[in-house]
DSSP file (Angstrom, degrees, kcal/mol; ACC not computed):
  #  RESIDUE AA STRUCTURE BP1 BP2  ACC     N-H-->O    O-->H-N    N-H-->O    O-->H-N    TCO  KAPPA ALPHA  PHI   PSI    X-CA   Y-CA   Z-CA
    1    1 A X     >        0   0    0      0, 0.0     4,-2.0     0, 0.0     5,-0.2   0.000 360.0 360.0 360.0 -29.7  -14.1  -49.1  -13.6
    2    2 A X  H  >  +     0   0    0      1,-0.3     4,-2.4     2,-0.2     5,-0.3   0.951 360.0  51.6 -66.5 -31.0  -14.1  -45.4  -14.6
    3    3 A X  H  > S+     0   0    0      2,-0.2     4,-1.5     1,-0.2    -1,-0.3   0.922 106.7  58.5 -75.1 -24.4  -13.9  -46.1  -18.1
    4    4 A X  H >> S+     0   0    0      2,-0.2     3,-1.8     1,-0.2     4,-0.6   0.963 113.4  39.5 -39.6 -86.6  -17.1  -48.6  -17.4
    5    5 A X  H 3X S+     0   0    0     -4,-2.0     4,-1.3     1,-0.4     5,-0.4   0.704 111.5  57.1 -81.1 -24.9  -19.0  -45.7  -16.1
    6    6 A X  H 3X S+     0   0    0     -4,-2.4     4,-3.2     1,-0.3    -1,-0.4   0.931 104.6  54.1 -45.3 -58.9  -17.4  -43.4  -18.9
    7    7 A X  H XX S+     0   0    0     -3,-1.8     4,-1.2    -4,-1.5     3,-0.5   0.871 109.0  46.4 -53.8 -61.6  -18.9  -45.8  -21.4
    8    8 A X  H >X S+     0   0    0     -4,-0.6     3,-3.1     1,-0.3     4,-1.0   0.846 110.2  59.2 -61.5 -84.3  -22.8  -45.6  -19.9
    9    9 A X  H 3X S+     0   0    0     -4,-1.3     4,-1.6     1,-0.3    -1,-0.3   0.400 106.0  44.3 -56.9 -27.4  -22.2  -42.3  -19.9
   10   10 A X  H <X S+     0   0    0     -4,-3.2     4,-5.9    -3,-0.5    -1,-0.3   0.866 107.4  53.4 -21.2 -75.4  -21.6  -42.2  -23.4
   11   11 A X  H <X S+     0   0    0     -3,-3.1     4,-0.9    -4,-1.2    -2,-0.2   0.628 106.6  50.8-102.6   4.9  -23.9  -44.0  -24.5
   12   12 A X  H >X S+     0   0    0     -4,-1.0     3,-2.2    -5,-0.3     4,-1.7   0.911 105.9  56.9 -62.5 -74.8  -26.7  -42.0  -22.7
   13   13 A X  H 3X S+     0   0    0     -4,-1.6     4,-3.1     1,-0.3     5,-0.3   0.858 109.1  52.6 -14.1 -60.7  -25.4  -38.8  -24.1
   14   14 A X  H 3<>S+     0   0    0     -4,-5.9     5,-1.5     1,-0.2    -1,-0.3   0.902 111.0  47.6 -58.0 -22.6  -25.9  -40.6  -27.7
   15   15 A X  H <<5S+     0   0    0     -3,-2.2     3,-0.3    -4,-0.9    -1,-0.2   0.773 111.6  41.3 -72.1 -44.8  -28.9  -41.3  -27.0
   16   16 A X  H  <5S+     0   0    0     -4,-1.7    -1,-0.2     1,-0.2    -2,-0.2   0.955 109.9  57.3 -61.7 -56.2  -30.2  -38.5  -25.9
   17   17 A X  T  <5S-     0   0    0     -4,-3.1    -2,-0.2    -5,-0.2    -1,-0.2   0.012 114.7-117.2-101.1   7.6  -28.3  -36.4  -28.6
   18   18 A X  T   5S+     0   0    0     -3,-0.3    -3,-0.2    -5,-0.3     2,-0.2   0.877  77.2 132.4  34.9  68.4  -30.5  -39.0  -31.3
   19   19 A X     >< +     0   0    0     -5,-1.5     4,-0.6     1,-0.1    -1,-0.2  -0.918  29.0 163.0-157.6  64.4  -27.0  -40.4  -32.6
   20   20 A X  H >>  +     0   0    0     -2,-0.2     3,-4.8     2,-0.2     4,-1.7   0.980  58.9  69.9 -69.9 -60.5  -28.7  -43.8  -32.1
   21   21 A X  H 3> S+     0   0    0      1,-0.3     4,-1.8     2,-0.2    -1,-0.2   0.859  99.7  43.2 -44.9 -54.3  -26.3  -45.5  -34.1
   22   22 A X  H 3> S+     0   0    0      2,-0.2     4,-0.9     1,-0.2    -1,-0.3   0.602 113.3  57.1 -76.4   8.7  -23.4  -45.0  -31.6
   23   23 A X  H <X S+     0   0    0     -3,-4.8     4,-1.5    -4,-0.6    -2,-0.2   0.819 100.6  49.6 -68.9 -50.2  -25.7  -46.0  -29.1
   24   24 A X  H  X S+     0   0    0     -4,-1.7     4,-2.8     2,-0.2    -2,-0.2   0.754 110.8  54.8 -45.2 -55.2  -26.6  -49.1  -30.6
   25   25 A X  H >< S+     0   0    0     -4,-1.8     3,-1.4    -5,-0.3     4,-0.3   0.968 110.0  48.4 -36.5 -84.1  -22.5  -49.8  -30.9
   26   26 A X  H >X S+     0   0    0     -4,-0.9     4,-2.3     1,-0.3     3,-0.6   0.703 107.0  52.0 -26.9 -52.8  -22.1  -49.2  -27.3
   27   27 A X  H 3X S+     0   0    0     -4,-1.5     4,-0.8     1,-0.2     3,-0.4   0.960 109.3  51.6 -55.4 -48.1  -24.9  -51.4  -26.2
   28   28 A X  H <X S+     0   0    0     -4,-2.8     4,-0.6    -3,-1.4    -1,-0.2   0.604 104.5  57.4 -63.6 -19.6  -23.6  -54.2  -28.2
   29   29 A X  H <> S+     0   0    0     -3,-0.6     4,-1.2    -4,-0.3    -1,-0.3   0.773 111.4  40.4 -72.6 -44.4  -20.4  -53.8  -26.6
   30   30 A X  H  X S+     0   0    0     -4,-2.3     4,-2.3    -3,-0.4    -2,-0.2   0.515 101.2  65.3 -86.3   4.3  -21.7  -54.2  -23.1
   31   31 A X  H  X S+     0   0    0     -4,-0.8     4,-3.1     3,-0.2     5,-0.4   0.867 109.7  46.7 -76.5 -38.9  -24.1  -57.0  -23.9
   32   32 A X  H >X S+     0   0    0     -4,-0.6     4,-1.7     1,-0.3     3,-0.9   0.901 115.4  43.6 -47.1 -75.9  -20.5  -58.7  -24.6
   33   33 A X  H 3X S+     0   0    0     -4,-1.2     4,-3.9     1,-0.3    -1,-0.3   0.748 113.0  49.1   3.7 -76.0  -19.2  -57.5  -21.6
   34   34 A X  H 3X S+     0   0    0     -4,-2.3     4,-1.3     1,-0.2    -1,-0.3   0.915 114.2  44.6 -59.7 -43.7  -22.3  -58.4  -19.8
   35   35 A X  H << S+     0   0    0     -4,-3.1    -2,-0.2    -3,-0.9    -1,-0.2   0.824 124.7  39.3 -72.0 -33.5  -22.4  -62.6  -21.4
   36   36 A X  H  < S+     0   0    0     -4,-1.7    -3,-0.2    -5,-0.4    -2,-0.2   0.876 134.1   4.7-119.1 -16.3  -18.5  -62.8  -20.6
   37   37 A X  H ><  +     0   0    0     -4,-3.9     3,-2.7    -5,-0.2     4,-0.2   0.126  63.9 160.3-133.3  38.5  -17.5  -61.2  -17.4
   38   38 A X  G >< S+     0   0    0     -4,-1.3     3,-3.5     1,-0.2     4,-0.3   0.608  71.1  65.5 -30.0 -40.7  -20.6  -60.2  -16.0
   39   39 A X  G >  S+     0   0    0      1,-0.4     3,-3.8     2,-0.2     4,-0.2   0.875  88.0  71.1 -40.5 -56.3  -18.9  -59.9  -12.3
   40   40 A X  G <  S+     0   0    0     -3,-2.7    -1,-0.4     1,-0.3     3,-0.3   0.678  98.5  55.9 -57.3 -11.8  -16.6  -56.8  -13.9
   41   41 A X  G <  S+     0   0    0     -3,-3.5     4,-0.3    -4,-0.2    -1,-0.3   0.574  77.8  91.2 -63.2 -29.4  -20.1  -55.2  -13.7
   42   42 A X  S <  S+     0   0    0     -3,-3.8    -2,-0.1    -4,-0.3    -1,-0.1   0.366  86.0  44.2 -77.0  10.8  -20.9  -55.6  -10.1
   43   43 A X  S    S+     0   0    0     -3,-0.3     3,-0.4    -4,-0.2    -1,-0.1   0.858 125.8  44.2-102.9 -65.0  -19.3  -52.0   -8.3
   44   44 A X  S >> S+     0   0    0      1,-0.2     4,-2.4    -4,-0.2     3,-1.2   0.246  82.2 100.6  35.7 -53.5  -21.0  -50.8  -11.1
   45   45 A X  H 3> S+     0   0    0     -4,-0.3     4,-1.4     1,-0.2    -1,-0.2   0.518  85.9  50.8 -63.4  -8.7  -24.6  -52.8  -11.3
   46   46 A X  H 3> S+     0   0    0     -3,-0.4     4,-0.7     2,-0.1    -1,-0.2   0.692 118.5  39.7-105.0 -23.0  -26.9  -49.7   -9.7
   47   47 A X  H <> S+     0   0    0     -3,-1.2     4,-2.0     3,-0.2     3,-0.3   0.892 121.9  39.5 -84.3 -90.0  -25.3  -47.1  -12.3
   48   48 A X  H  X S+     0   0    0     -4,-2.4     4,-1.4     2,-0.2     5,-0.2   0.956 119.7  51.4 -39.9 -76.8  -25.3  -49.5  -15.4
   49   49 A X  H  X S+     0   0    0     -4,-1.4     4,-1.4     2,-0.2    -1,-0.2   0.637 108.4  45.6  -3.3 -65.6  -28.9  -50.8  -14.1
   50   50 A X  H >X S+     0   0    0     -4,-0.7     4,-1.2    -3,-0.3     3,-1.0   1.000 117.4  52.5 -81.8 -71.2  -30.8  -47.3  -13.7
   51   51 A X  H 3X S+     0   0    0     -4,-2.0     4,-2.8     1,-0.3    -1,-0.2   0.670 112.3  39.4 -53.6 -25.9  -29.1  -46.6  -17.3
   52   52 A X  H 3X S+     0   0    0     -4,-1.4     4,-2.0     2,-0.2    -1,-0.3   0.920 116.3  53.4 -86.0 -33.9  -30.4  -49.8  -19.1
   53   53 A X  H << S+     0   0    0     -4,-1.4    -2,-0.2    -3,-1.0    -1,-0.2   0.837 107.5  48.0-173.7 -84.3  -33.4  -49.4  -17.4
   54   54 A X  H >X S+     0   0    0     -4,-1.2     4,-2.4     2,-0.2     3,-1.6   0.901 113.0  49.9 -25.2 -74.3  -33.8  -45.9  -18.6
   55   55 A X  H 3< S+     0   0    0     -4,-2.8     3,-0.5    -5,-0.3     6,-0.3   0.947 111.2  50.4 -32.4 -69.1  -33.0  -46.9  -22.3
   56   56 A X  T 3< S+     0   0    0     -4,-2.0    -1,-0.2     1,-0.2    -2,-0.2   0.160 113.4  37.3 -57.7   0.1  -35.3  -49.5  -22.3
   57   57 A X  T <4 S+     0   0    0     -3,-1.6     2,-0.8    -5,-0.1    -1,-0.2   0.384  85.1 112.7-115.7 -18.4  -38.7  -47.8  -20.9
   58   58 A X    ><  -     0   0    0     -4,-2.4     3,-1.6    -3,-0.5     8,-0.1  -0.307  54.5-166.3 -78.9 114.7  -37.7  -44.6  -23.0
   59   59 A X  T 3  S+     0   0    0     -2,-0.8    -1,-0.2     1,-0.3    -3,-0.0   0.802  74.4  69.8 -65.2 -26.9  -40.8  -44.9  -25.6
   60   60 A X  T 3  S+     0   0    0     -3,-0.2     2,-0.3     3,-0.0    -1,-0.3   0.758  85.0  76.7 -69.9 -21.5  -39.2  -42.3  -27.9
   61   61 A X  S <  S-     0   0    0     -3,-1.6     5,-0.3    -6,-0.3   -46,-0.0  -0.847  94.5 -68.7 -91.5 153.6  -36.3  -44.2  -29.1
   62   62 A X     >  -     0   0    0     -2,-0.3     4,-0.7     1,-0.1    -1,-0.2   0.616  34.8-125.3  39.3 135.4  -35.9  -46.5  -31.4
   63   63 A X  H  > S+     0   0    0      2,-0.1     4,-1.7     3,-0.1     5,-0.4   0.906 108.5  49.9 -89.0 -45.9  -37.3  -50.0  -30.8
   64   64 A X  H >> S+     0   0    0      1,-0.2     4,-2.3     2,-0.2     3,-0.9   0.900 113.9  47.2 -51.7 -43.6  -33.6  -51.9  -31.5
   65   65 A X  H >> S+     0   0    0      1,-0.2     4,-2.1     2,-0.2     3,-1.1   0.965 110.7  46.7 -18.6 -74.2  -31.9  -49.5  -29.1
   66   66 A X  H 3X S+     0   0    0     -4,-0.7     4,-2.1    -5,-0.3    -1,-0.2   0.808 114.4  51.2 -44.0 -36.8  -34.6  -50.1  -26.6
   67   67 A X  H <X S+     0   0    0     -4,-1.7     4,-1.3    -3,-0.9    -1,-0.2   0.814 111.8  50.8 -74.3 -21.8  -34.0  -54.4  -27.6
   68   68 A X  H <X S+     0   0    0     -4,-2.3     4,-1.8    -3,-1.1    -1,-0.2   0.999 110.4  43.8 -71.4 -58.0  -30.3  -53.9  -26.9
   69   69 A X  H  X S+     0   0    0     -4,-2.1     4,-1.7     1,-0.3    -1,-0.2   0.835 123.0  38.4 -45.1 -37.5  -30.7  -52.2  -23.4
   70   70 A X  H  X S+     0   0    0     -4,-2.1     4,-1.9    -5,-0.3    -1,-0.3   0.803 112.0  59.0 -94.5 -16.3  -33.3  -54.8  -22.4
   71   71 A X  H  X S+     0   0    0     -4,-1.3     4,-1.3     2,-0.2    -2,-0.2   0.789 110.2  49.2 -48.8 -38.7  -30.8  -57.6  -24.5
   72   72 A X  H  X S+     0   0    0     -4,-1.8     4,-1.7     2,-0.2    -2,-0.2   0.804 111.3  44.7 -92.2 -46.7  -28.1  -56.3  -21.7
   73   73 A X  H  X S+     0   0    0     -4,-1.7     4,-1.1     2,-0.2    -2,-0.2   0.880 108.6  54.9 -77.2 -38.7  -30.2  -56.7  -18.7
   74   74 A X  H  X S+     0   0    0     -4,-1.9     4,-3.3     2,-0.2    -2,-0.2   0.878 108.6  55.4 -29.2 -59.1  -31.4  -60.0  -19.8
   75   75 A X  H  X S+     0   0    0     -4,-1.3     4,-4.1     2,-0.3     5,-0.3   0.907 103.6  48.2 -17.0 -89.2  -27.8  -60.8  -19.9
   76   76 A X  H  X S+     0   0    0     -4,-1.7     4,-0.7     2,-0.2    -1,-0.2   0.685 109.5  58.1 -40.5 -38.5  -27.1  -59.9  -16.7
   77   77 A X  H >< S+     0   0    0     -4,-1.1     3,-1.0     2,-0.1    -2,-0.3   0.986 113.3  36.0 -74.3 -79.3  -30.1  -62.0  -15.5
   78   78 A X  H 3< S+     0   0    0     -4,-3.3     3,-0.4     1,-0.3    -2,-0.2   0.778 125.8  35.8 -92.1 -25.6  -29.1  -64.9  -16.9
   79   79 A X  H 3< S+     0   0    0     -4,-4.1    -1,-0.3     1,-0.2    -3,-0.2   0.804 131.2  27.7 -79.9  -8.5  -24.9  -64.7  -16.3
   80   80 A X  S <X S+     0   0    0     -3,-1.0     4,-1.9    -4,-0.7     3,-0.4  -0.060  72.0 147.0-129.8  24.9  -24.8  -63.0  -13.2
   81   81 A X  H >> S+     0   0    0     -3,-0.4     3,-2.0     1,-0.3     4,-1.4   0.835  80.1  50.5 -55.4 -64.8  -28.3  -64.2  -11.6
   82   82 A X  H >> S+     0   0    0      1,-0.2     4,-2.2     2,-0.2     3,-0.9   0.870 111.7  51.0 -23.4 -67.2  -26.5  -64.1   -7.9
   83   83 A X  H 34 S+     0   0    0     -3,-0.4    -1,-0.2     1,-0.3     4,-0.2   0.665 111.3  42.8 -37.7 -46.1  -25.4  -60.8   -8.7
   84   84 A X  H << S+     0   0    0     -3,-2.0     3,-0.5    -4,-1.9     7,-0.4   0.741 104.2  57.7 -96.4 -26.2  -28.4  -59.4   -9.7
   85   85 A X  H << S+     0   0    0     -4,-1.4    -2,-0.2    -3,-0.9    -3,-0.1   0.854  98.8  64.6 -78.1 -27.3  -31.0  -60.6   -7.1
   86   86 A X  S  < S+     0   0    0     -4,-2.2     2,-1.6    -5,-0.3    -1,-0.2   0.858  93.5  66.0 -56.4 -24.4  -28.8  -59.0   -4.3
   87   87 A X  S  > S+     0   0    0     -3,-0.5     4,-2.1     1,-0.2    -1,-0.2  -0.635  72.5 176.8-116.0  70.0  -29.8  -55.6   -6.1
   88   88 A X  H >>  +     0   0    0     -2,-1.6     4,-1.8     2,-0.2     3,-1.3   0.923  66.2  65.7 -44.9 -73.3  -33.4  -55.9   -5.2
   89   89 A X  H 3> S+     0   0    0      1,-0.3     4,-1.9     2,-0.2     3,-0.4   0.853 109.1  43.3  -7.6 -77.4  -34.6  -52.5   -6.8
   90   90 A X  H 34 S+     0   0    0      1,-0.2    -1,-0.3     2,-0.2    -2,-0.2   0.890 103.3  56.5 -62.4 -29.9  -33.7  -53.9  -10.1
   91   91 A X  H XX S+     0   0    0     -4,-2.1     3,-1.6    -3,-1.3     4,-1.0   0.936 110.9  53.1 -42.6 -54.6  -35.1  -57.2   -9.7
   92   92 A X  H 3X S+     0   0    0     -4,-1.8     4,-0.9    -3,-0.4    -2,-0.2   0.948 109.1  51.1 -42.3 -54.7  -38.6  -54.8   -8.9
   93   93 A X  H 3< S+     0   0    0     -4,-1.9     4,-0.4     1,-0.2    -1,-0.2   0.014  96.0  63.7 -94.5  32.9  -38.2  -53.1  -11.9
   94   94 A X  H <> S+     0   0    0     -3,-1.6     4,-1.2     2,-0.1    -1,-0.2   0.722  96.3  56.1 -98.3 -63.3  -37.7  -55.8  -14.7
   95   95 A X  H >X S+     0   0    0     -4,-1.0     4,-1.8     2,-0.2     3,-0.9   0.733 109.3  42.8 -61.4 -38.2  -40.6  -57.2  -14.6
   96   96 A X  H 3X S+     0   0    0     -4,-0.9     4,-1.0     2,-0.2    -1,-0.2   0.985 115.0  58.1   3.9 -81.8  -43.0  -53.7  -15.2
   97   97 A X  H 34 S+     0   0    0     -4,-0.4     4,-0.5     2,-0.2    -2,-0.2   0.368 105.5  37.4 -85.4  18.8  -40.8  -53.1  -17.3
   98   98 A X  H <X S+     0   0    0     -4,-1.2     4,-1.2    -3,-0.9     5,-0.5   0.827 115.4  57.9-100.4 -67.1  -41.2  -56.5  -19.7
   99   99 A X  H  X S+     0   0    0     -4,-1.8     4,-0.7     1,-0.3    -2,-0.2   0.660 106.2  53.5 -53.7 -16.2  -44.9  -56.2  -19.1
  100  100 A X  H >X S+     0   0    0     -4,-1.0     3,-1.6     2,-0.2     4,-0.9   0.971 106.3  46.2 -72.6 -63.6  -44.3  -52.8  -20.6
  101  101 A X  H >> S+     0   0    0     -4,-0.5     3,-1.8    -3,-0.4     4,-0.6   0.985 110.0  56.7 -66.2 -59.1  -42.7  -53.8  -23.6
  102  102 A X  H 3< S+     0   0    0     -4,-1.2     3,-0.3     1,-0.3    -1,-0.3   0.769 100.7  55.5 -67.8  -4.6  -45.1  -56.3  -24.1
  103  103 A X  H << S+     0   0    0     -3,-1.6    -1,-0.3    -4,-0.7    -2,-0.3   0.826  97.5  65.5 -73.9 -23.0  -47.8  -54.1  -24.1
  104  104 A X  H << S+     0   0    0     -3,-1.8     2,-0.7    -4,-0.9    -2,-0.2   0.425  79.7 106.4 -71.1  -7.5  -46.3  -52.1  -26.7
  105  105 A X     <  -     0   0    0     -4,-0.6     2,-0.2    -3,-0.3    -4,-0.0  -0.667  67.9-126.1-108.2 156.3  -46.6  -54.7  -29.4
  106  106 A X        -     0   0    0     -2,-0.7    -1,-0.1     1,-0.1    -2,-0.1  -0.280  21.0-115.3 -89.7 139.2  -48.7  -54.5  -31.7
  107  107 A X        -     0   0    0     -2,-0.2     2,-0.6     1,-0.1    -1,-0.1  -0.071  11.4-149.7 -66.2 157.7  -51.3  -57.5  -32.6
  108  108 A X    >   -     0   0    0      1,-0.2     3,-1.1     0, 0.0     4,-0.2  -0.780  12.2-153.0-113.8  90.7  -51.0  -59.5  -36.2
  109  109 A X  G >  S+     0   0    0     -2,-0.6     2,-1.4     1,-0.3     3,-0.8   0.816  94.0  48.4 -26.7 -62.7  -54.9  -60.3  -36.5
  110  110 A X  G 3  S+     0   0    0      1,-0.3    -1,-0.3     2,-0.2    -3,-0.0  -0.507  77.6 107.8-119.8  61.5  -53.6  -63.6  -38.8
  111  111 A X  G <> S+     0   0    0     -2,-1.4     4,-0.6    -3,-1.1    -1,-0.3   0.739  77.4  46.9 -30.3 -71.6  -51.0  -64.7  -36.3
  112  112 A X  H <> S+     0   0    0     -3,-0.8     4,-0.8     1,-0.3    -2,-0.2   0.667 116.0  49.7 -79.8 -34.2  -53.1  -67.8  -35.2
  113  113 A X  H  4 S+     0   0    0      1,-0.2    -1,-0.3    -4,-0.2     4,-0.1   0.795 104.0  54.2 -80.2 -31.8  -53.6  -68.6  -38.7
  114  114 A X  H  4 S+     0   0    0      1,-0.2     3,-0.3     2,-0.2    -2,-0.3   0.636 106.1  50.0 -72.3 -22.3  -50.3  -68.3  -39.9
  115  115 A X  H >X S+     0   0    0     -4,-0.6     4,-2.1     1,-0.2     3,-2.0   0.819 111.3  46.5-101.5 -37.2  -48.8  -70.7  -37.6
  116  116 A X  T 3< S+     0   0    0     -4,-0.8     4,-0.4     1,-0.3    -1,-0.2   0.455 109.6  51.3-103.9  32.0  -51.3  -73.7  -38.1
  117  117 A X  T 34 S+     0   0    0     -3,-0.3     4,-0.4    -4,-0.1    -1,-0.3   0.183 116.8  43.9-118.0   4.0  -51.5  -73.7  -42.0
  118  118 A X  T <> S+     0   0    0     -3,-2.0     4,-0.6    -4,-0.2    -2,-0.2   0.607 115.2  47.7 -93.1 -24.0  -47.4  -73.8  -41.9
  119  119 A X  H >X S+     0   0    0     -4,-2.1     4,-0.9     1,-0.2     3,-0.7   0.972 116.2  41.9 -91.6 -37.2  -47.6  -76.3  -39.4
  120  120 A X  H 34 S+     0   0    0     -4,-0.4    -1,-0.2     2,-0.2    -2,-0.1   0.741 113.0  56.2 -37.4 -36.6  -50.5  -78.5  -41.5
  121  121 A X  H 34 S+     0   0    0     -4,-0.4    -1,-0.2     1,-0.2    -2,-0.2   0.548 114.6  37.9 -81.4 -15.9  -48.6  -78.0  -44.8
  122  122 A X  H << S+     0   0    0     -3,-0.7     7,-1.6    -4,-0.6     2,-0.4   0.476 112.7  64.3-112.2   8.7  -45.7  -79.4  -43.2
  123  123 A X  E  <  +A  128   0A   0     -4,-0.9     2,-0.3     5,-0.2     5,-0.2  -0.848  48.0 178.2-124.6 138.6  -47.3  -82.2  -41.1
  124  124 A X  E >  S-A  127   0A   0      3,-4.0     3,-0.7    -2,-0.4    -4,-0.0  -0.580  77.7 -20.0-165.8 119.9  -49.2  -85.2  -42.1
  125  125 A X  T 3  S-     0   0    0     -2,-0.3     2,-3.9     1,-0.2    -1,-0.2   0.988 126.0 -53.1  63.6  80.9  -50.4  -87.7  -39.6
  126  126 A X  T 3  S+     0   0    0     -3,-0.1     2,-0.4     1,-0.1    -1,-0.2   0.313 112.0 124.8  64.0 -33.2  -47.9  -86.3  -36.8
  127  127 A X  E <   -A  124   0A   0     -2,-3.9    -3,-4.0    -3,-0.7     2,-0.2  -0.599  69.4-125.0 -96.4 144.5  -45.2  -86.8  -39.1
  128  128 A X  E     -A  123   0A   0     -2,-0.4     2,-0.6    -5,-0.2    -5,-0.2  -0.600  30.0-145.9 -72.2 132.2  -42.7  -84.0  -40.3
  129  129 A X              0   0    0     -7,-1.6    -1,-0.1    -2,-0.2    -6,-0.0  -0.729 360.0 360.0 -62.6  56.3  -43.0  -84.0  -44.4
  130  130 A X              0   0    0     -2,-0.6    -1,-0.1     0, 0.0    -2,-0.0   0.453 360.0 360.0 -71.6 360.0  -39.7  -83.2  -45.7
């Protein structure tokens, strides 16, 4: 378990230290983590939490960093969903902090257009064109 916390602690440091790239590593290594034994997380989950947490609202790095951290809690939501609703606090603070991230992206004016001239060009009378 120490070497868990070692690991966050890590990969805050990189992060902080703008060494993104072994941040990035790290994350991807505990999204594993998080999809194939979440439970090895759970003395852990308030520690890990507050750090992904952190990653993921800090508007100054990176956006993939930021996708991993919130990739990892996502994670966690969906392997460990017992696990994680006991740990109310975090439960509070996902959902902010998705309304957050989706305020941060940015609109494509010809969005709405792009999807229903691919979907016309490929459609006719209901039926897929191949």
């Amino acid at each position: 378990m120490l070497i868990l916390l070692c690991s966050i602690n890590s990969v805050l440091s990189s992060v902080l230290n703008a060494d993104e790239l072994i941040a990035r590593d790290a994350l991807t290594a505990l999204i594993d983590v998080a999809e194939l034994q979440p439970t090895f997380l759970r003395s852990s989950l308030d520690q890990v939490g507050q750090a992904m947490l952190s990653i993921t609202g800090a508007s100054h790095l990176d956006s993939e960093t930021r996708q991993l951290a919130a990739e990892f809690l996502l994670g966690l939501c969906e392997n460990a969903s017992g696990m994680v609703r006991k740990c109310k606090w975090l439960v509070e603070a996902l959902l902010p902090l998705g309304v957050q991230l989706l305020c941060e992206v940015e609109d494509d004016e010809t969005w709405g257009s792009k999807a229903d001239a691919g979907v016309a060009e490929d459609m006719l009378g209901g039926w897929v064109v191949l």
